[in-house]
C-alpha positions as CSV (number, residue, x, y, z in Angstrom):
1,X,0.0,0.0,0.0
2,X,0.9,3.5,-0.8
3,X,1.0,4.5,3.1
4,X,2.0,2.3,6.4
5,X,1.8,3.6,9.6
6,X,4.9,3.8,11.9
7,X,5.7,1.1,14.3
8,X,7.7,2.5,17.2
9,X,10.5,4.8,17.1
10,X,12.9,2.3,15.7
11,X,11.5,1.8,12.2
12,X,12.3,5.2,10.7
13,X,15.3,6.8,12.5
14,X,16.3,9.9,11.9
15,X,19.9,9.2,10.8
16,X,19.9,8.8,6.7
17,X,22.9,6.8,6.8
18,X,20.7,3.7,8.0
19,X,19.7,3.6,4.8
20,X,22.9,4.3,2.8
21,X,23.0,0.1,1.3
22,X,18.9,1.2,0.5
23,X,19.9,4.2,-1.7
24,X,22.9,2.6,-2.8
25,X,20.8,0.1,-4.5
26,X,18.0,2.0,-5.7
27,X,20.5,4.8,-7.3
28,X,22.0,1.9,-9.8
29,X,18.8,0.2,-10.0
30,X,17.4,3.1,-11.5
31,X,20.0,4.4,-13.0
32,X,20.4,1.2,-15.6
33,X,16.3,1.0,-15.4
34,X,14.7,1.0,-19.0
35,X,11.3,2.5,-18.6
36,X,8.2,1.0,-19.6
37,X,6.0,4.3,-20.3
38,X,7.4,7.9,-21.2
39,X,5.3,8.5,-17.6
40,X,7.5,6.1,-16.0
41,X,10.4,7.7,-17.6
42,X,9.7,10.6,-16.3
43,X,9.2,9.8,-13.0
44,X,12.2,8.0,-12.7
45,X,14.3,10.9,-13.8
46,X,12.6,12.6,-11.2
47,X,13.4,10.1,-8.6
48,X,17.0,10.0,-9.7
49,X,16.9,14.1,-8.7
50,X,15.5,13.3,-5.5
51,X,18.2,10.6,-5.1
52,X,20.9,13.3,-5.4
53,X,20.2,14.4,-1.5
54,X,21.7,10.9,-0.6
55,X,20.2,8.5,1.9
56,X,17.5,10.8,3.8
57,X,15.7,10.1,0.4
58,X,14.7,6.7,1.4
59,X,13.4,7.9,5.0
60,X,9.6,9.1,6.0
61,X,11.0,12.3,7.4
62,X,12.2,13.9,4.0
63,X,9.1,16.2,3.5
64,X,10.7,16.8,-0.7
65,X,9.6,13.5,-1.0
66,X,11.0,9.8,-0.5
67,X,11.5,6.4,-2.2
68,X,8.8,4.1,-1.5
69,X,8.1,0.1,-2.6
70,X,5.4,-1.6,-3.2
71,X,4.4,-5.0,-5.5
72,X,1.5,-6.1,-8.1
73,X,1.3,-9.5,-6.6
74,X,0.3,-12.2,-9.6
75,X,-1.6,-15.8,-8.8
76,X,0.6,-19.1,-9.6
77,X,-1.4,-18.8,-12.8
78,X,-0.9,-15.2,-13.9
79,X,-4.8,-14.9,-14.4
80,X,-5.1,-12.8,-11.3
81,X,-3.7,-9.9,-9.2
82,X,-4.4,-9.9,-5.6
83,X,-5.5,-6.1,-4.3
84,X,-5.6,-4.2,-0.7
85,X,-8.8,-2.0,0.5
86,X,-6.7,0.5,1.4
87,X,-8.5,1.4,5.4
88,X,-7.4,5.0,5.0
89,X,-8.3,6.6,1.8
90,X,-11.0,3.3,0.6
91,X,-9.7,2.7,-2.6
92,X,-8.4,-0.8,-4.0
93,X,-4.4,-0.5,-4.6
94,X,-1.0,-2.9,-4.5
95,X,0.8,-4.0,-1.6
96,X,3.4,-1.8,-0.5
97,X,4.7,0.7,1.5
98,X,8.2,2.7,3.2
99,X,11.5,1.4,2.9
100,X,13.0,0.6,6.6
101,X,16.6,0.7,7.4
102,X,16.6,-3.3,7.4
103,X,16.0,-3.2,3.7
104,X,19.2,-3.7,1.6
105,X,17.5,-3.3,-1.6
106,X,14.3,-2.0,-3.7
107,X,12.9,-5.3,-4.9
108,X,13.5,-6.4,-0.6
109,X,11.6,-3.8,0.8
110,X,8.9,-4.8,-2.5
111,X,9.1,-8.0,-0.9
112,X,8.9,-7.8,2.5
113,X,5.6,-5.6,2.2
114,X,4.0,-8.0,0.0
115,X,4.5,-10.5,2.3
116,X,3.2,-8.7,5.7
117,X,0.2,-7.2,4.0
118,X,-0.7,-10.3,2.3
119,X,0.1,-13.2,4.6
120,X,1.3,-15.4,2.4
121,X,4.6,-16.9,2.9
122,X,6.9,-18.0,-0.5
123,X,6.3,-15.2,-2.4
124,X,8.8,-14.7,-5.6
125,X,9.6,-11.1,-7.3
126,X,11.4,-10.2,-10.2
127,X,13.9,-7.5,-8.9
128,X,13.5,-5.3,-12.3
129,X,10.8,-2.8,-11.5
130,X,8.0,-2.7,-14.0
131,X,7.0,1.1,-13.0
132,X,7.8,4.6,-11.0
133,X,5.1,6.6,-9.8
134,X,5.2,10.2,-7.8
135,X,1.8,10.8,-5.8
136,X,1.0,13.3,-3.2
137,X,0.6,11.8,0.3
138,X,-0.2,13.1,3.4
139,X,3.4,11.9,5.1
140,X,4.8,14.5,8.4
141,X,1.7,17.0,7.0
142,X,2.5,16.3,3.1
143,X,5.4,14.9,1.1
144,X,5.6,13.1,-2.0
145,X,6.2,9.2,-2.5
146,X,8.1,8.3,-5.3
147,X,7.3,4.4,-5.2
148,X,9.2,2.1,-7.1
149,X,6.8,-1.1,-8.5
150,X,7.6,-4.5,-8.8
151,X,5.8,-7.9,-10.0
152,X,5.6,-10.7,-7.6
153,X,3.9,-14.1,-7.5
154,X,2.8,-16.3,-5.1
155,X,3.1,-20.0,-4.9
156,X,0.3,-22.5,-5.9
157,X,-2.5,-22.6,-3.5
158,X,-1.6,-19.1,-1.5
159,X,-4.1,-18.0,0.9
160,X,-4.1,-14.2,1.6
161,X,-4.6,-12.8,5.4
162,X,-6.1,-9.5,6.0
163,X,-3.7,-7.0,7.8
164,X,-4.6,-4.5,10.2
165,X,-4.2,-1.9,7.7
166,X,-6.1,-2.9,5.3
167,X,-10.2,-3.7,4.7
168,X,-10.1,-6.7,3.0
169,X,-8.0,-8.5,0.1
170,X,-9.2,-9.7,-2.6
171,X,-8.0,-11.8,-6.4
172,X,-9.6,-9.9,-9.6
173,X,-8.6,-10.7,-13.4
174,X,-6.3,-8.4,-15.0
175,X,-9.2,-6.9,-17.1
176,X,-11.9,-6.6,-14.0
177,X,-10.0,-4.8,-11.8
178,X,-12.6,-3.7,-8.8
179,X,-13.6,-0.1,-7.8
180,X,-12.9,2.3,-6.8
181,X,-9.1,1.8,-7.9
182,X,-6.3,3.9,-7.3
183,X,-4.9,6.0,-9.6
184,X,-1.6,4.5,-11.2
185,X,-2.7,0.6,-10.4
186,X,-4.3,-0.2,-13.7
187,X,-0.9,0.9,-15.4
188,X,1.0,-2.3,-13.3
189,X,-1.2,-5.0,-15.5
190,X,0.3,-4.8,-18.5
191,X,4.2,-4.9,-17.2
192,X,3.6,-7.3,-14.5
193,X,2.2,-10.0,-17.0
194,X,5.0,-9.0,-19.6
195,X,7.8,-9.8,-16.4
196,X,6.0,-12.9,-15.5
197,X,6.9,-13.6,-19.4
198,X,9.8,-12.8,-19.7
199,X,11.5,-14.8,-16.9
200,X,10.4,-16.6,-13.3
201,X,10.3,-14.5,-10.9
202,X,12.5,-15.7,-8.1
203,X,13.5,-14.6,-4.3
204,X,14.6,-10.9,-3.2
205,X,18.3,-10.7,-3.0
């Protein structure tokens, strides 16, 4: 999901060099990125400018903005996506969420949200993003998130569990996507079925 809400004092510290591997990562990741959209191209070059003011870009406290992660989770099949509720804003959107100075990389911190909003364990991702987006968010009174997508899949037989920040969860076809849907979702179809193509998706580095 777009937004998470802070879990103690010790998940976003104030010191940007707890994420210095995290920006490390997402500056060459991006950098070598090709985009799939002249929208996602443009947000990336943006993100590459935020990038310039070093690791405080990956943290919540950088009101310019900050690097975010989230993940278009694909079934075993590729037939369907699986979708959060959003509790806050009551909109259907992808898992994700902020980067945490545990996270060594993008496709990680994808990853690891994917897997605690959806409760489903053995989830794979392919570490080349398959978007950028830059939305407006109401972060420490307003900031920007500039989230990085990914496409993951879960196993055979998964069996999503409902998080406490989210309404429900639910598996839709590509082309019956429910409402209402957040802005910049729809875009994820088309590039997560094309990485699912292209190559198995396989385990976060």
């Amino acid at each position: 999901m777009p937004d998470t809400a802070l879990t103690g004092p010790a998940a976003h510290p104030t010191d940007p060099e707890a994420y210095a591997a995290l920006h490390a990562d997402a500056t060459a990741l991006l950098a070598g990125w090709q985009p799939t959209s002249p929208t996602a191209a443009a947000a990336r070059d943006r993100t590459l400018d935020l990038l310039a003011s070093g690791p405080v870009a990956m943290s919540r406290p950088h009101l310019p903005g900050h690097v975010t992660a989230s993940a278009l989770v694909l079934d075993s099949t590729g037939s369907r996506v699986l979708l959060c509720l959003h509790g806050k804003f009551g909109r259907w959107v992808q898992l994700g969420g902020h980067c945490e100075p545990g996270d060594q990389t993008l496709a990680g911190a994808a990853l690891r949200e994917a897997t605690e909003e959806s409760g489903i364990a053995g989830l794979r991702i392919d570490p080349v993003p398959i978007d950028v987006d830059i939305h407006s968010v109401a972060c420490q009174g307003g900031s920007l998130h500039h989230d990085v997508r990914f496409a993951v899949l879960a196993p055979p037989g998964a069996v999503e569990q409902v998080s406490d920040e989210a309404e429900a969860l639910g598996w839709f076809p590509p082309d019956q996507l429910p409402e209402p849907l957040a802005g910049g979702t729809v875009q994820l179809v088309a590039p997560a079925l094309a990485a699912l193509r292209r190559s198995p998706l396989r385990p976060a580095p």
